[in-house]
Every structure is written in C-alpha cells, then in structure tokens.
N, C-alpha and C positions, 0 to 999 in steps of 0.2 A: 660623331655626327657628320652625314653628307649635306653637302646641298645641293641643287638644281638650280640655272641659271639659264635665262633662254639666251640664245642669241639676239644679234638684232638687226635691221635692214642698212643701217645707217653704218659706214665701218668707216675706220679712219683710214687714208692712203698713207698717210706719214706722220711722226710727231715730232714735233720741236725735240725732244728731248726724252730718252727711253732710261728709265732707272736699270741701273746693272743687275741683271737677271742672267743666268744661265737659262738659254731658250731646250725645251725639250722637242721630241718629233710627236707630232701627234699620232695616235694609235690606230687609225686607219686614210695615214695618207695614200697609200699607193688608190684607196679607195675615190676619194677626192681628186688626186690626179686623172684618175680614169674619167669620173663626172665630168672634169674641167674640160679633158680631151674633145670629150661629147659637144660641150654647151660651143665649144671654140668652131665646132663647123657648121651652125646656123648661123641666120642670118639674121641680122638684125630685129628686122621683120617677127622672125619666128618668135626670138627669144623676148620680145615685147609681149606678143602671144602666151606663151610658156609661164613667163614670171607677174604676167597683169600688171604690165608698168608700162612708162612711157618709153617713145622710141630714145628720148632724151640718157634715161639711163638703161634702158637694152642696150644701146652704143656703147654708154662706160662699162657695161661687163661683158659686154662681148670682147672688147678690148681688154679689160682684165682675166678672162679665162686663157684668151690669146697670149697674155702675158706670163701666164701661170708656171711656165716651164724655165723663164729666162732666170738670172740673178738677179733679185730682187728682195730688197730686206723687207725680213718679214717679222712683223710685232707680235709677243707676246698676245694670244688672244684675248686679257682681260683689258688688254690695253689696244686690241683694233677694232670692237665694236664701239659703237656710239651711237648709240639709243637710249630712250628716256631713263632706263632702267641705269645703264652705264654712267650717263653724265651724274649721277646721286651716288654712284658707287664710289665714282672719282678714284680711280685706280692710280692715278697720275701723283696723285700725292700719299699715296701710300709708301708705307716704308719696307725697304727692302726684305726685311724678317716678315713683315706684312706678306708680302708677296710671295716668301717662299713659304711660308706656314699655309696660304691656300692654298697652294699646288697640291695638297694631300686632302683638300677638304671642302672645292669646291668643280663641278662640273657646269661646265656648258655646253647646254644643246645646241647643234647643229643641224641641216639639213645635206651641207654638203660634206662638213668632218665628222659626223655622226655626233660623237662624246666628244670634249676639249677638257683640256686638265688649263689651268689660268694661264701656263707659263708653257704652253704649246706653239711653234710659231708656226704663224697663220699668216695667207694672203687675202686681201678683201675679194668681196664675193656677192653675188646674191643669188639665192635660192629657195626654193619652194616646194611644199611639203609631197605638192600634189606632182609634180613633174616627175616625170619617166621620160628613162633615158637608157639606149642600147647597153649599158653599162650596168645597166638595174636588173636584167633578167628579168624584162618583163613586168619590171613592181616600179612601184611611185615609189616617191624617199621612204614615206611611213614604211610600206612594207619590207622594202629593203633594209633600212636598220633594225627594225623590229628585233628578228633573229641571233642579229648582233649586239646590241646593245642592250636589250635585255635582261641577260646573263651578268654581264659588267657593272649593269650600275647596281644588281640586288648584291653580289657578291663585293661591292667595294664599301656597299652598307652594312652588311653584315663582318668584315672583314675588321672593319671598325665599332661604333656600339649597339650599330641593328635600326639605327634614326636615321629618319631622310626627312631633312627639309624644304619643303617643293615651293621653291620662289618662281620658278616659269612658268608660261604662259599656259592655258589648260591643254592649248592649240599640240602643244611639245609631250604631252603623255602619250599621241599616237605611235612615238617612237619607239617605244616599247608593248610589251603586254602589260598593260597597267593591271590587270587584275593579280597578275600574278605579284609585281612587286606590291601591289597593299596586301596580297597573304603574305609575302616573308618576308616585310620590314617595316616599321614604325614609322607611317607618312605624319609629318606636322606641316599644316598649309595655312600660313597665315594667310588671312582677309582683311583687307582695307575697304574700309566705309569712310564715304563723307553723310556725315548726320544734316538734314534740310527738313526743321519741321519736325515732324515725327518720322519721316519715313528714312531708311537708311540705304546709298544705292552706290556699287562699285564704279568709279569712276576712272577708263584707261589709266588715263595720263598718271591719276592719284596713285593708282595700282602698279604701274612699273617704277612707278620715283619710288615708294616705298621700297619695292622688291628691290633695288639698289641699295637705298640706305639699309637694310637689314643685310643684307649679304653683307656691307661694310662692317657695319657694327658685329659683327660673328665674327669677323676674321681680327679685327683690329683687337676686339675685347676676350678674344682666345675664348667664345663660350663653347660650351661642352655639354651644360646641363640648360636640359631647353626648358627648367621654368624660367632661366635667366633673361628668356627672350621676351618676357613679360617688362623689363625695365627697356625695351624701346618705346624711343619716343622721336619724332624726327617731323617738323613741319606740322606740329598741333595733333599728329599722331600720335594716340596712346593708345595702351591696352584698356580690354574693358570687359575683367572678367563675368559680368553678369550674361553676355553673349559668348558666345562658344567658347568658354574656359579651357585650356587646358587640364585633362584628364592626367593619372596617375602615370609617372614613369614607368610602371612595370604591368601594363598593358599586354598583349597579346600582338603581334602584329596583324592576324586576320579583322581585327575589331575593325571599326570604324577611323578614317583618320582622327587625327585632333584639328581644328579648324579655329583657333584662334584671332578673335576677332580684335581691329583695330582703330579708332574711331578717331575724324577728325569734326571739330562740332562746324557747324556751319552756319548759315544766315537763318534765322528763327522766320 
C-alpha cells in the first residue's frame, strides 16, 4: 500500500534536533530550482499577488527562493512541513526504522517538488497550485505536474499492492489525472466526521489532524492490509462501519473508491 500526504503552508526553517536519516534528492529538483529561479525575480509586491498572502510572508519567501541556491541545510520533508496535518503526524518522534520504512510507502504532494518521498531533503517554500511561471511552459502547477506525476504515482501503486491511500487534501488530486489513477488502482479515502446532533459534517482542522494521526499509525504499525485501518482510533475518532464500510479487498480498481468513514461523537 501507498499513501498521499499533502503538503503544507507552514514549513519549518530549522529544528532543534534531526533524527539520523540518510537525506535522499528529490526526484524533480532541477524542476524546483528552475520554479525557485522564477519566484526569486519578483517583487515582493508581485509574489504577495501570486501566492494570496500577506506582504509579511511574500518578503519571507522571496527571501527564501533567493536563498534557494546558497548552502543551506535542508530537512527531511516529512520533518519541514508543519501544518495541522504534520504537527499529529509528529515525525519528530518517530523512530529511525519508522522513518526509513516510510520512505518506500509514503508520498507527499508538492506544488513546487511535485512528488516527495518522506526522506527527500527539502528547503521551505511556498507555493500555489494556481501560479504560472516562465518555467511552466505556459501551465500553472496543476498542469505542469499533471504529466509528470501521474505516471509515478500509478506505477509506485501498482509496483507495490495496487492500494492508494489518499490522506491529502482533495485540492492535491489536480496534480494528476485523477481519473485515470482511480481506473488502475485501488483508492481508500478515509472521511472524518464530527457527529452534532444528528447531522454529520467535515470539519478542516478535524480532517488534517486525523490525516496525520493515520499516516502515523500506518507507518508505525507497518499495516499492509487496509481492514486494519479500521482499528484507528485517535482523538475520539473511530471507525464506524455502518457508514461507508470498507468494501472487499479484491475489488477491481475501476469501481468506486472505498470511503471509510470516521466518526468523532460530539455535543448532542
């Protein structure tokens, strides 16, 4: 089984302290360097523009693209973002075998390194799905990975047992043809629910803290067979098979995903 993991806006500039990891290259830096080239000759102004941010951090990543080229240590990607989704992953306390057993079994989406393997080193950054840039030929991110990334992530699911578990954001399927990977491989997308009442309704914050704690608990707990994904439980989350159950392993990939619903109860 693969997984998907989004990135996130929030990266770390340095950490106290980096667990020993052999750092890999990521698989389309020159591509990233070329983006960074780009972002580095606007102006403040612009890239405020560009990314829908303040001028407060357009400045920090202007200055970081600027920086992109010097020597500069750089972290382990599952250890430089830090977003909601990351701080419940808590990479930081994982253990080294931890660490290296995901590097074959987790992905994260990028906008500016397209695919990351956990143990890719990476500089902080920010980017956006929609920006074009001389370096794109013409295409915003989505369409510029599309082509590329694609191919990679159906072939690294099938490569392995034909399962993709899609913890990122839905914003991150543009990256690719999504149709095509749900024909040739078996999507599992858990759903978090907060229960209020009768009615049941995704709530951000709840949905990336989840998608963290579940990517932990897969990597820590070496699962492989995704009923086993049913014994998550994290923050009054549990599974609850009467809503979107988990369908039979030996599925078809063109079916429908499985959608696994996760229910935390709430204030009645």
């Amino acid at each position: 089984m693969q997984i998907i993991l989004a990135s996130a806006k929030i990266m770390n500039d340095k950490l106290k302290s980096i667990p020993y990891v052999s750092l890999s290259r990521p698989r389309f830096q020159n591509e990233a360097e070329a983006f960074a080239r780009d972002m580095a000759q606007y102006s403040t102004d612009t890239i405020a523009e560009m990314l829908g941010c303040s001028q407060q951090i357009a400045a920090q990543n202007r200055l970081r693209f600027m920086q992109f080229f010097e020597e500069k240590l750089k972290l382990p990607a599952i250890l430089a973002y830090h977003g909601q989704a990351y701080k419940h992953l808590k990479a930081e306390t994982l253990a080294t075998d931890d660490l290296n057993y995901s590097q074959g079994k987790l992905w994260i989406t990028s906008f500016l390194y397209g695919l990351l393997r956990p143990l890719d080193g990476i500089l902080p950054y920010r980017m956006e799905g929609l920006v074009e840039l001389p370096s794109g030929g013409g295409q915003n991110m989505f369409g510029f990975w599309k082509s590329r990334l694609t191919d990679m992530l159906i072939d690294s699911v099938k490569a392995d047992d034909g399962i993709l578990i899609h913890l990122a954001t839905e914003e991150y399927q543009h990256l690719f043809d999504w149709q095509r990977v749900r024909r040739e491989v078996h999507i599992i997308q858990p759903l978090f629910y907060v229960r209020k009442g009768n009615d049941l309704k995704i709530q951000a914050v709840w949905a990336k803290t989840c998608r963290g704690a579940m990517t932990r608990f897969i990597i820590e707990n070496r699962i492989t067979n995704p009923e086993d994904l049913t014994a998550f439980y994290y923050e009054g989350f549990a599974y609850e098979p009467a809503l979107g159950a988990l369908g039979p392993m030996g599925r078809l990939p063109e079916q429908e995903p499985d959608y696994p619903h996760f229910i935390k109860q709430g204030e009645q």
